[in-house]
C-alpha positions, -999 to 999 in steps of 0.1 A, spaced: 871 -164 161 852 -152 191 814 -165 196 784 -142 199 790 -144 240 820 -131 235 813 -104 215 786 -95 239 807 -92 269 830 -73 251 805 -47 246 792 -47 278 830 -37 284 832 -7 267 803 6 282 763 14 270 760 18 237 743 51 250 781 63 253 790 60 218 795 89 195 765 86 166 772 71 138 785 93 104 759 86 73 791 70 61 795 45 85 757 38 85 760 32 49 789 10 56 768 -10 80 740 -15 55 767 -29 29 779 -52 52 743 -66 59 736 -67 20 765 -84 16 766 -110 44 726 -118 35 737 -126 -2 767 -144 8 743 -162 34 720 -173 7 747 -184 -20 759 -206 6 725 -221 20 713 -225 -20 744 -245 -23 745 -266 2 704 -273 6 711 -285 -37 741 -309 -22 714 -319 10 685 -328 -16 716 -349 -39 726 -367 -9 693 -372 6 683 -386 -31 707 -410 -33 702 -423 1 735 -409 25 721 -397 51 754 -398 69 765 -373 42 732 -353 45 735 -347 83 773 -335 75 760 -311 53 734 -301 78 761 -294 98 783 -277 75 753 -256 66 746 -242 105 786 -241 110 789 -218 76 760 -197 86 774 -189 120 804 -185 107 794 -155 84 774 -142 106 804 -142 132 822 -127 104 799 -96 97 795 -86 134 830 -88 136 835 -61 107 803 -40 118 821 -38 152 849 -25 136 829 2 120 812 10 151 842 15 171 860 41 146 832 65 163 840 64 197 
């Protein structure tokens, strides 16, 4: 999986954005999916693991809490990683 940086500089690669073909209604529609999508999957995962946080935090782990801090940023970066990935993937069948 490639980090945010990455993705960057492999944008700054292809050129300015200015440069790209515009978007079909198709495409833009396929981009709003995606963020609909990603924000609901997003929010399943953060409800889920902030119930497991206040459990653990309750019973007094907090070695077990500050994992599933972790987990929590990891997941969310993760999916995020995951969207851009995809919406670049629609972006490029413009060019």
């Amino acid at each position: 999986m490639k980090s945010a940086y990455e993705l960057a500089m492999e944008r700054l690669k292809e050129g300015d954005s200015d440069n790209r073909k515009p978007l079909s209604p198709e495409q833009k529609e396929s981009l709003a999916n995606l963020d609909r999508t990603y924000a609901a999957r997003i929010a399943e995962r953060e409800i889920f693991l902030q119930k497991q946080l206040e459990e653990a935090l309750a019973k007094g782990e907090h070695t077990e809490a500050e994992q599933i801090r972790k987990q929590r940023v990891n997941e969310r970066a993760r999916l995020e990683e995951e969207r851009d990935d995809k919406k670049e993937r629609i972006r490029r069948e413009s060019a």
